[in-house]
C-alpha positions, -999 to +999 in steps of 0.1 A: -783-840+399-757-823+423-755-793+396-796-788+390-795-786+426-766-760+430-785-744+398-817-745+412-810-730+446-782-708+433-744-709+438-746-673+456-771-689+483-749-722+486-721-696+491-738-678+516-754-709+535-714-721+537-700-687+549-728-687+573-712-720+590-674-709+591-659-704+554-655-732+528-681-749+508-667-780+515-648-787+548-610-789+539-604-828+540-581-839+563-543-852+553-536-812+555-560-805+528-537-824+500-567-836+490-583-801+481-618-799+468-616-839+447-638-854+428-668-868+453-655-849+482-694-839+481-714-874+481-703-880+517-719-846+527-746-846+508-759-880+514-752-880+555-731-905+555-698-889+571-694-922+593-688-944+569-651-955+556-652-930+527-661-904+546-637-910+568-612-911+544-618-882+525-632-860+553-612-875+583-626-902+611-641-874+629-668-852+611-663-814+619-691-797+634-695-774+602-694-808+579-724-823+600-737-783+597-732-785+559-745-822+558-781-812+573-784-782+547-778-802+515-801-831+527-828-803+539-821-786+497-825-818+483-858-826+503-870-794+493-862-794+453-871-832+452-907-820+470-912-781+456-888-778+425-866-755+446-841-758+465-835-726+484 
């Protein structure tokens, strides 16, 4: 669903909406980025839920403001291709 989304609103705009908030797509994870960009680094972001214990241990205890920036974006894409058929 993630990648009809990304499709659907474009992985230029999702590049631009990111540089727009400070850089990455994806905040680096914390444990000095050792992490990197892994597999469901994105479900915590895209579903809000950056308090919860996978969240916090794939993002860090403490969301950065450009994760909860990045969080509000995706949910607001998803509202919009769920309701229009497009996400951007």
């Amino acid at each position: 669903m993630f990648a009809r989304l990304a499709a659907a609103c474009g992985s230029a705009k999702l590049l631009d909406v990111a540089r727009g908030i400070g850089g990455s797509p994806i905040p680096r994870p914390h444990l000095g980025g050792a992490l990197g960009a892994c597999h469901s680094l994105d479900v915590p972001l895209a579903f809000g839920t950056l308090d919860s214990p996978v969240a916090a241990r794939l993002i860090g205890d403490e969301p950065t403001p450009e994760a909860v920036t990045l969080t509000h974006e995706l949910k607001q894409a998803w509202i919009r291709f769920v309701t229009t058929g497009d996400a951007g």
